[in-house]
Structures are given as C-alpha cells and as structure tokens.
MARPA-996956 format. One record per residue: residue number from 1; residue in one letter; x, y, z of N, C-alpha, C in turn. Coordinates in nm, 3 decimals. Layout:
REM MARPA-996956
  palo  lumlo      n_X      n_Y      n_Z     ca_X     ca_Y     ca_Z      c_X      c_Y      c_Z
   NUM      a        X        Y        Z        X        Y        Z        X        Y        Z
...
//
This chain:
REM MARPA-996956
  palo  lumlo      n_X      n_Y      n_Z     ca_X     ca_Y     ca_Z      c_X      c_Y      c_Z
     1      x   -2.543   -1.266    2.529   -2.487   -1.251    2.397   -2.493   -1.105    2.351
     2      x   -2.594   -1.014    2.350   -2.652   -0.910    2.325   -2.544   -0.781    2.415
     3      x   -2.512   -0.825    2.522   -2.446   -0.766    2.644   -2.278   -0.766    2.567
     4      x   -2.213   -0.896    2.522   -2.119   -0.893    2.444   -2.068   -0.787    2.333
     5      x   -2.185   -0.836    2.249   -2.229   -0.773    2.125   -2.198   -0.605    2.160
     6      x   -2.273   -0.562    2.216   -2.274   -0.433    2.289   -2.143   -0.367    2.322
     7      x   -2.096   -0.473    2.418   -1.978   -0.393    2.443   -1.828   -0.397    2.343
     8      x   -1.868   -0.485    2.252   -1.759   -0.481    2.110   -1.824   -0.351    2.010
     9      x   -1.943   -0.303    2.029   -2.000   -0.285    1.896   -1.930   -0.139    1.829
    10      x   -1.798   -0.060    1.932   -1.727    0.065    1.855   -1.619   -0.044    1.775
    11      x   -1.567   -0.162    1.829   -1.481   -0.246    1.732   -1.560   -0.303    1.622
    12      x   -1.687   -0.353    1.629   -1.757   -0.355    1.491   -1.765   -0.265    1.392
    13      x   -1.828   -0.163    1.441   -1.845   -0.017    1.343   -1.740   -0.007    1.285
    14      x   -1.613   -0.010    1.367   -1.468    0.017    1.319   -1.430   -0.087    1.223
    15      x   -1.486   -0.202    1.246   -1.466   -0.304    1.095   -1.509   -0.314    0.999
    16      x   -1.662   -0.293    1.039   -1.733   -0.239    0.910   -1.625   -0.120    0.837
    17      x   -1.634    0.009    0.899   -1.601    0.074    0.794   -1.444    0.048    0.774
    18      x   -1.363   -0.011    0.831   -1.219   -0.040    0.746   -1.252   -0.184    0.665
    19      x   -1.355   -0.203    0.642   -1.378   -0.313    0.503   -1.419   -0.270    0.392
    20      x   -1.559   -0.096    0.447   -1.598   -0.042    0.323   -1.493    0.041    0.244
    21      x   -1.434    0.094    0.353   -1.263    0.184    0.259   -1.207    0.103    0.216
    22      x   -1.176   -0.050    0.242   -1.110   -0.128    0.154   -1.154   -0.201    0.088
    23      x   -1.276   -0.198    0.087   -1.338   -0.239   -0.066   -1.338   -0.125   -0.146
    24      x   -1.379   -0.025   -0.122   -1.402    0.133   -0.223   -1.193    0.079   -0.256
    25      x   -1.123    0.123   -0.124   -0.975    0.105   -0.205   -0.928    0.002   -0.311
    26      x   -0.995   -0.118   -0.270   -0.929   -0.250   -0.320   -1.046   -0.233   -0.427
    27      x   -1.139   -0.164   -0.438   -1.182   -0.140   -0.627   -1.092   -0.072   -0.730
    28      x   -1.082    0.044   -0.665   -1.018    0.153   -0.708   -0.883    0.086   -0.790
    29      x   -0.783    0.017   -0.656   -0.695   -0.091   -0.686   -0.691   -0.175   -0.799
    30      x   -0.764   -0.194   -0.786   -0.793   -0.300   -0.924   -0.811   -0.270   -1.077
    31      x   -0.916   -0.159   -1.057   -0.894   -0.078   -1.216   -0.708   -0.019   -1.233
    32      x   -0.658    0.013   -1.148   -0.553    0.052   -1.143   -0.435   -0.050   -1.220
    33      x   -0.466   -0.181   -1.133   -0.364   -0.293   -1.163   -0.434   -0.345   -1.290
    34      x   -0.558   -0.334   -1.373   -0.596   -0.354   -1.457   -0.545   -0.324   -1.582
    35      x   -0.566   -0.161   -1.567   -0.491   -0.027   -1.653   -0.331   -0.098   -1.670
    36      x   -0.255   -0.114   -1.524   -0.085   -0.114   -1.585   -0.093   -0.304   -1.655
    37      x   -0.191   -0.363   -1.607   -0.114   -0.509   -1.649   -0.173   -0.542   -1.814
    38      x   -0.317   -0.520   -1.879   -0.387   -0.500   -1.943   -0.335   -0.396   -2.054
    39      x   -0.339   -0.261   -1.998   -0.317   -0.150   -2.048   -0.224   -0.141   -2.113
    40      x   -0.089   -0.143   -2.012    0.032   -0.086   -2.049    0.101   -0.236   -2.089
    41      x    0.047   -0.347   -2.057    0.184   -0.491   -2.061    0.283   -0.521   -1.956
    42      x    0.251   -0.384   -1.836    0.372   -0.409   -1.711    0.299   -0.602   -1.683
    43      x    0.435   -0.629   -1.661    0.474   -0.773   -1.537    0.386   -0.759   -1.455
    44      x    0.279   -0.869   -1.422    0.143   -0.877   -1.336    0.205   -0.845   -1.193
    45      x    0.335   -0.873   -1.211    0.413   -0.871   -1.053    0.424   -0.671   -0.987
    46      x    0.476   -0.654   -1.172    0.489   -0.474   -1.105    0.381   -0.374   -1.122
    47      x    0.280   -0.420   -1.204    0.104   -0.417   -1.185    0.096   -0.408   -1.038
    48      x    0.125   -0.483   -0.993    0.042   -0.539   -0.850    0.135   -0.428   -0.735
    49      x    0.305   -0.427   -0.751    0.370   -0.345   -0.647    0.299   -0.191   -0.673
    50      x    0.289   -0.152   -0.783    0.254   -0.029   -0.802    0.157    0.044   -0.743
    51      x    0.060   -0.042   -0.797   -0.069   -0.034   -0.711   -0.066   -0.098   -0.593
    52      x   -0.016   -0.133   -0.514    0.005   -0.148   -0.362    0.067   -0.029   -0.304
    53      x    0.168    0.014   -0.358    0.249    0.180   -0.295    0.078    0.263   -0.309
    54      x    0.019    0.288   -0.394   -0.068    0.389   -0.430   -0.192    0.323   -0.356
    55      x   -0.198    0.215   -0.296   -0.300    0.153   -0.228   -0.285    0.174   -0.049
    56      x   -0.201    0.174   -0.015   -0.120    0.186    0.127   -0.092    0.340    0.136
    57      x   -0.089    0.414    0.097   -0.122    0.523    0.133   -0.215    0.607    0.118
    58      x   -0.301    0.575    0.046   -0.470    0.568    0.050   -0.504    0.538    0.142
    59      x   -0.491    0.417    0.198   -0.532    0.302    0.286   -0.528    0.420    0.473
    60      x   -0.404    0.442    0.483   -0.333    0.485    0.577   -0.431    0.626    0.635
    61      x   -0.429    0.710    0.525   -0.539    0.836    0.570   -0.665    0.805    0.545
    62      x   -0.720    0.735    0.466   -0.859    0.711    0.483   -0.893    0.593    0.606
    63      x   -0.809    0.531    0.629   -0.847    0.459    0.788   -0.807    0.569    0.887
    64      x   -0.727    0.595    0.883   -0.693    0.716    1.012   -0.825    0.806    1.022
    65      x   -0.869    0.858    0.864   -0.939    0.977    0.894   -1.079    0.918    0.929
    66      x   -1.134    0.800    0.880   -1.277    0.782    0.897   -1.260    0.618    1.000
    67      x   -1.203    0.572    0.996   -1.246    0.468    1.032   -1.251    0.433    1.216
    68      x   -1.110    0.540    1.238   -1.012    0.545    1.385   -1.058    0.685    1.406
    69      x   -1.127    0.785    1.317   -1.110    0.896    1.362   -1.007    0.970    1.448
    70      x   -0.902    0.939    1.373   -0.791    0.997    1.421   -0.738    1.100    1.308
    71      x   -0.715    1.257    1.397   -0.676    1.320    1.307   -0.497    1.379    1.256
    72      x   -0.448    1.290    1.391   -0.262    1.318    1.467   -0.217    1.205    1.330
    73      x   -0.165    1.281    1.222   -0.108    1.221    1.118    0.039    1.177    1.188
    74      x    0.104    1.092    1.160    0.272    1.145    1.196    0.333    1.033    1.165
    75      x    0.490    1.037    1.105    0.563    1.024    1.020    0.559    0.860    1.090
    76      x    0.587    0.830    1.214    0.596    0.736    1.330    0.463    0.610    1.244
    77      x    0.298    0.665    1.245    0.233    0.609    1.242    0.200    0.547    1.086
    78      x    0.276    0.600    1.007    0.272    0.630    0.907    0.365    0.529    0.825
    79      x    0.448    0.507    0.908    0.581    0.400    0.882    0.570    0.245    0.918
    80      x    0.483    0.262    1.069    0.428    0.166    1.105    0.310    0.026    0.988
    81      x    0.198    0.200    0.971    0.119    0.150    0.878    0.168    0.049    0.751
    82      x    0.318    0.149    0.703    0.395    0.071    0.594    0.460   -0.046    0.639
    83      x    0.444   -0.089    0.747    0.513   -0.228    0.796    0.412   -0.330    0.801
    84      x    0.288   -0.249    0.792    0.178   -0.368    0.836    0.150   -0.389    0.666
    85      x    0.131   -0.237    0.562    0.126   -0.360    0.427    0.240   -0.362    0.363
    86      x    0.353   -0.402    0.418    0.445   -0.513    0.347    0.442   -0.590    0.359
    87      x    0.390   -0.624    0.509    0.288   -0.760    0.567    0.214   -0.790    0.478
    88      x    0.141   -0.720    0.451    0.033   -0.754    0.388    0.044   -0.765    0.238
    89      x    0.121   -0.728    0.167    0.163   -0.703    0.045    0.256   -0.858    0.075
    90      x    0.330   -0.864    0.122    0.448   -1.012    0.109    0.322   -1.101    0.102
    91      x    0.196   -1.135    0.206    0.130   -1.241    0.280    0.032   -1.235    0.120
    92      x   -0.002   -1.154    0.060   -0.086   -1.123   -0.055    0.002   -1.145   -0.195
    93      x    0.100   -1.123   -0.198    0.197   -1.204   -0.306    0.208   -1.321   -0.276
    94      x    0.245   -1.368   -0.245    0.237   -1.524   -0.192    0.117   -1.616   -0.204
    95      x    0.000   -1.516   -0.179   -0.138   -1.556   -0.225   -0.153   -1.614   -0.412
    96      x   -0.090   -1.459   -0.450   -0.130   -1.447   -0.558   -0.001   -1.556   -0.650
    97      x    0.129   -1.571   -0.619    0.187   -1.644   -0.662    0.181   -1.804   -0.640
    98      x    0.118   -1.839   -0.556    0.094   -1.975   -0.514   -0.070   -2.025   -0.619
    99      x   -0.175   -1.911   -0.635   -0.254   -1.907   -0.692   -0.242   -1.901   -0.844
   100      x   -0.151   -1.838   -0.904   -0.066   -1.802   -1.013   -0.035   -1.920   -1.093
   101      x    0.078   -1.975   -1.014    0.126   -2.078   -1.061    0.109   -2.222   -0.987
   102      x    0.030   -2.234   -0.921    0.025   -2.395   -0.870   -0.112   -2.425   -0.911
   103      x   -0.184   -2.327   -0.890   -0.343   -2.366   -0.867   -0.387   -2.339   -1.009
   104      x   -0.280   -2.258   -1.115   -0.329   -2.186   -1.238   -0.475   -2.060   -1.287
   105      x   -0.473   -2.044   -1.124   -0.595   -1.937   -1.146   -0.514   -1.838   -1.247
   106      x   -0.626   -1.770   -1.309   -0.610   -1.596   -1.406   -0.522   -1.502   -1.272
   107      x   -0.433   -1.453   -1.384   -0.342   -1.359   -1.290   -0.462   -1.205   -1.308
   108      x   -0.565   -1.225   -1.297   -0.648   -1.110   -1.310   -0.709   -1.167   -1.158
   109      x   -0.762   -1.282   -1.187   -0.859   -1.296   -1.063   -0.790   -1.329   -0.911
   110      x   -0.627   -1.348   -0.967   -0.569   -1.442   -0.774   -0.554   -1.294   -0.740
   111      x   -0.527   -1.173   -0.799   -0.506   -1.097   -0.714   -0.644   -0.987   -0.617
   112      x   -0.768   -1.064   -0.676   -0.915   -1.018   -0.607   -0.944   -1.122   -0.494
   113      x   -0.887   -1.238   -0.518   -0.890   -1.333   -0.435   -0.814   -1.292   -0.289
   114      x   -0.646   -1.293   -0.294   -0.593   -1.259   -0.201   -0.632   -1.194   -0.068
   115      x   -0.651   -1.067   -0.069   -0.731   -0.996    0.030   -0.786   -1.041    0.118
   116      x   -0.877   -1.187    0.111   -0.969   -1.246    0.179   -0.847   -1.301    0.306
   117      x   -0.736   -1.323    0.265   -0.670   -1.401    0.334   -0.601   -1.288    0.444
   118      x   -0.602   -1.160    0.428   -0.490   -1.068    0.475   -0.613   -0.995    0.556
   119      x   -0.713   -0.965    0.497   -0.774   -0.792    0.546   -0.816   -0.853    0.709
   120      x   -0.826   -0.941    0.743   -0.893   -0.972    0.964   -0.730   -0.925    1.006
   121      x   -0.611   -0.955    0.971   -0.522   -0.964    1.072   -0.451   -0.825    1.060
   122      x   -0.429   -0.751    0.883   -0.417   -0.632    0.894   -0.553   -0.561    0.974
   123      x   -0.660   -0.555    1.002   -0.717   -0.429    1.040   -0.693   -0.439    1.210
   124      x   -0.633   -0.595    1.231   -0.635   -0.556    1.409   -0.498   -0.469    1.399
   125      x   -0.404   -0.515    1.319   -0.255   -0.433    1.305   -0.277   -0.267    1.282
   126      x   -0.333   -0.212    1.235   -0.370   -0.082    1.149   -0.473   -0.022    1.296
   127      x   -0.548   -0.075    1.372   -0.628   -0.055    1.435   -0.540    0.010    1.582
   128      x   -0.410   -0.107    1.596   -0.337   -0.097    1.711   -0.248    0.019    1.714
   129      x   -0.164    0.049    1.561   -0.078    0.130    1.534   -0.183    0.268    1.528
   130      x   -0.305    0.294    1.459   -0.353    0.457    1.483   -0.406    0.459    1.591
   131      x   -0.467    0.391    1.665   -0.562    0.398    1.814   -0.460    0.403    1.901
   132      x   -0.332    0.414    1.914   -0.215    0.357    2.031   -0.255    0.503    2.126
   133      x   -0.212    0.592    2.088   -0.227    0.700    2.163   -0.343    0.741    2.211
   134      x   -0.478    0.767    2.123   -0.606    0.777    2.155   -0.640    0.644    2.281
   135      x   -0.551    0.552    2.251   -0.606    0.443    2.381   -0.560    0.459    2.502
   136      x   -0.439    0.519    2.497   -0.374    0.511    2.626   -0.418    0.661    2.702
   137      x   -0.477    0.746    2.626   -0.581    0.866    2.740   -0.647    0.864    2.736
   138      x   -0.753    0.727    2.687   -0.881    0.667    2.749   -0.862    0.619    2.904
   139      x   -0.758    0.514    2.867   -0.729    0.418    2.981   -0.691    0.515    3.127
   140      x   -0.586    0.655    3.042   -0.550    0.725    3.221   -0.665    0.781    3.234
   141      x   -0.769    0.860    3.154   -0.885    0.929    3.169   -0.997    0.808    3.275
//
C-alpha cells in the first residue's frame, strides 16, 4: 500500500495544492459573487458568469505557476484551460440551477455547494493540458 502511495505521492502534492489555490480562489470567488449579487442586485446568474471569467484566469496561472510548476505560459494552454472551465462552469451551473430551483436551496449557498461536484475531474483536465509538454521530455528523457 505504502509502495503505491509512494509512487502517486508528486500526483498527491499536486492535488493538495490545486485544492488549496482553489479554495484560496473559490473564497476570493465568493466575496466577489457576493459583492455583484448582494451588492450591486446583478442576476445570481451574471453574479456567478462574472466571477467565473475572473475565477478561470486566476485559476489558470496560479495552477500553472505553483501547482504544475510550469512556467511556458501560452496562448494554446491557456485556451485549453478555458475549455476545461466552461466545463466546469456549464457542469457547475447546472449544479447551481437544479439546486436553485428544484431542491430550493439559497442562491447564496448552491453556488458553495457546486464545486464539490466539478473540482476531481477538472484538476485531472487542468493537470493534462499544463503537464502535456513537461510529460512528454520526461518520458523521451
């Protein structure tokens, strides 16, 4: 078991910290979507897009820079990233609208909820798209 453990444990570290950047993000997030839905009266719906654009590209360099230690920014990986949270943004609306209106949770709390359902399958996605290159001159190395 220990032998397992071991040989996953740079993909652990790497989860750990793309959970602590997205908790520090998905706080940050939240006062954010707080401020426009609270604050200003925006539509909980354009609360939530807003702060997703300003969340996903947060997201994008602070996983690249700390999590993948990758420092090769580029327009390619960058676009990618934005494919994985529209993924994640569609799969997290859907959360929050099914939660919204069927289940009648607070349109404050379905959108703290959501996340739980998205963040395992985005970080293998986010993991594949910045590591692609760093993996493949492991593998010829």
């Amino acid at each position: 078991m220990f032998s397992k453990l071991k040989k996953h444990k740079g993909k652990i570290v790497e989860f750990i910290k793309f959970n602590i950047i997205g908790l520090s993000n998905f706080l940050i997030s939240q006062l954010i979507y707080i401020t426009l839905f609270l604050g200003l009266k925006l539509n909980y719906l354009i609360a939530y897009t807003i702060t997703s654009v300003i969340s996903v590209s947060a997201s994008y360099f602070l996983n690249s820079k700390f999590t993948f230690k990758e420092n090769a920014y580029s327009a390619k990986k960058f676009s990618l990233s934005i494919l994985i949270y529209v993924f994640e943004y569609i799969l997290n609306m859907g959360v929050i609208i099914l939660f919204v209106q069927v289940f009648n949770i607070s349109k404050i709390l379905a959108p703290i909820i959501a996340p739980l359902f998205s963040t395992p399958p985005v970080f293998f996605m986010m993991r594949s798209v910045i590591k692609k290159k760093s993996q493949k001159k492991e593998i010829e190395s």
